[in-house]
C-alpha positions as CSV (number, residue, x, y, z in Angstrom):
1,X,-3.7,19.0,6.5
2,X,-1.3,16.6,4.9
3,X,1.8,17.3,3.6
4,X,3.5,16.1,0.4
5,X,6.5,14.2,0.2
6,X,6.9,13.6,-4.0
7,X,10.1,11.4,-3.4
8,X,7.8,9.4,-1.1
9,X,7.0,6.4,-4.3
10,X,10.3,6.2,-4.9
11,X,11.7,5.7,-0.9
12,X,9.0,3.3,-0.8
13,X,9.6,1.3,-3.4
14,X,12.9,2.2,-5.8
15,X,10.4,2.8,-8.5
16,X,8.9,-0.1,-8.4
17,X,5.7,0.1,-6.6
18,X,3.0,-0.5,-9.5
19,X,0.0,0.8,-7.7
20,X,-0.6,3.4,-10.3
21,X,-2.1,0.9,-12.4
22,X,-5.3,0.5,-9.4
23,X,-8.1,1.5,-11.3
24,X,-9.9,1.7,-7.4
25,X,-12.8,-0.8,-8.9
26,X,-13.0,-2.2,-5.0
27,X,-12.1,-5.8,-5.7
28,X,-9.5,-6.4,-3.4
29,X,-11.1,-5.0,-0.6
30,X,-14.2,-7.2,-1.2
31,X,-12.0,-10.2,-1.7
32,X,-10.0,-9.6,1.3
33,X,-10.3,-12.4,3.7
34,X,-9.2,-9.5,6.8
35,X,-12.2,-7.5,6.0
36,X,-9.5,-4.0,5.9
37,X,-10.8,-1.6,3.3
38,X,-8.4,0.8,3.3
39,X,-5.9,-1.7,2.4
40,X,-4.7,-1.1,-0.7
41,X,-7.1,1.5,-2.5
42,X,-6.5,4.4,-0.5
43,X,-3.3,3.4,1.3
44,X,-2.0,3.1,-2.2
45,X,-3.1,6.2,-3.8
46,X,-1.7,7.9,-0.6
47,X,1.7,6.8,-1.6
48,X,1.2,7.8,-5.6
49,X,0.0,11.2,-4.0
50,X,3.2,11.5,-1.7
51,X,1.1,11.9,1.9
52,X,3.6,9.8,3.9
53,X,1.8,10.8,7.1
54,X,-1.3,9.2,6.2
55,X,1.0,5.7,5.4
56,X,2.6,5.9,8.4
57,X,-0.9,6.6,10.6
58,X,-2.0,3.1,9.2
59,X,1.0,0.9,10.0
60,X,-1.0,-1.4,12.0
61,X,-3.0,-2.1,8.6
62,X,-0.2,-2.8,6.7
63,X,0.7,-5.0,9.1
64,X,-2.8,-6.5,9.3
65,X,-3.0,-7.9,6.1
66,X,-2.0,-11.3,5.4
67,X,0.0,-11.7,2.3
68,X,-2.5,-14.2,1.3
69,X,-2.4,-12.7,-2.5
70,X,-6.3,-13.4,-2.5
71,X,-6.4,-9.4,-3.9
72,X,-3.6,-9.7,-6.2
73,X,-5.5,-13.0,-7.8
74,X,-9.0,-11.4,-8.4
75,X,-7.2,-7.7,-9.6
76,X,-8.0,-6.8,-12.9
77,X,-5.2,-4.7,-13.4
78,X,-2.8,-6.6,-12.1
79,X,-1.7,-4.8,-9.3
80,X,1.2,-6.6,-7.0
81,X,-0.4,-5.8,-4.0
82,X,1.6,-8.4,-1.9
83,X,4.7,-6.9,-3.0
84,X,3.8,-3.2,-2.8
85,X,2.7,-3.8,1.0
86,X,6.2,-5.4,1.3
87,X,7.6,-2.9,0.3
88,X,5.4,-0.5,2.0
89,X,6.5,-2.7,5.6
90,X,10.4,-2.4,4.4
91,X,9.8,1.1,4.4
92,X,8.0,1.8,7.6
93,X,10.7,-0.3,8.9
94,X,13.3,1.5,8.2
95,X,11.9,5.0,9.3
96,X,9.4,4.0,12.1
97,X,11.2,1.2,14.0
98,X,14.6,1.9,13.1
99,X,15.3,-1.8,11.9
């Protein structure tokens, strides 16, 4: 069971985390030069959806990925991936490590 935090977006991001444009088509995950698929489809639409648990059980993933913008250059919608997972590493820094 997850529970849902609909303030989450905006603690993540101050509105402006543009994952809601992801149409999930799968690009970046084939693109991605880390081989994670869960970064950003689902990790994204987690946040839209408010289940902060399921973010913060896949910290390691955010941190896993490489900024390398290889995801953001191939995404058809134009998703800023590298900066939503910046923000999404901001975040987690703030309420996981305390930082």
């Amino acid at each position: 069971m997850a529970l849902v935090n609909p303030e989450f977006v905006d603690a993540v991001s101050k509105g402006e985390f543009n994952a809601s444009a992801c149409m999930n088509c799968g690009v970046c995950s084939a693109v991605c030069p880390m081989g994670i698929e869960l970064l950003p489809r689902k990790l994204f639409r987690y946040v839209l959806l408010g289940i902060e648990d399921r973010v913060l059980d896949n910290t390691e993933t955010i941190y896993s990925c490489l900024l390398c913008k290889m995801c953001e250059a191939n995404c058809p919608a134009q998703v800023r991936i590298a900066e939503n997972v910046r923000y999404l590493r901001y975040y987690i820094n703030k309420k996981v490590f305390k930082l």
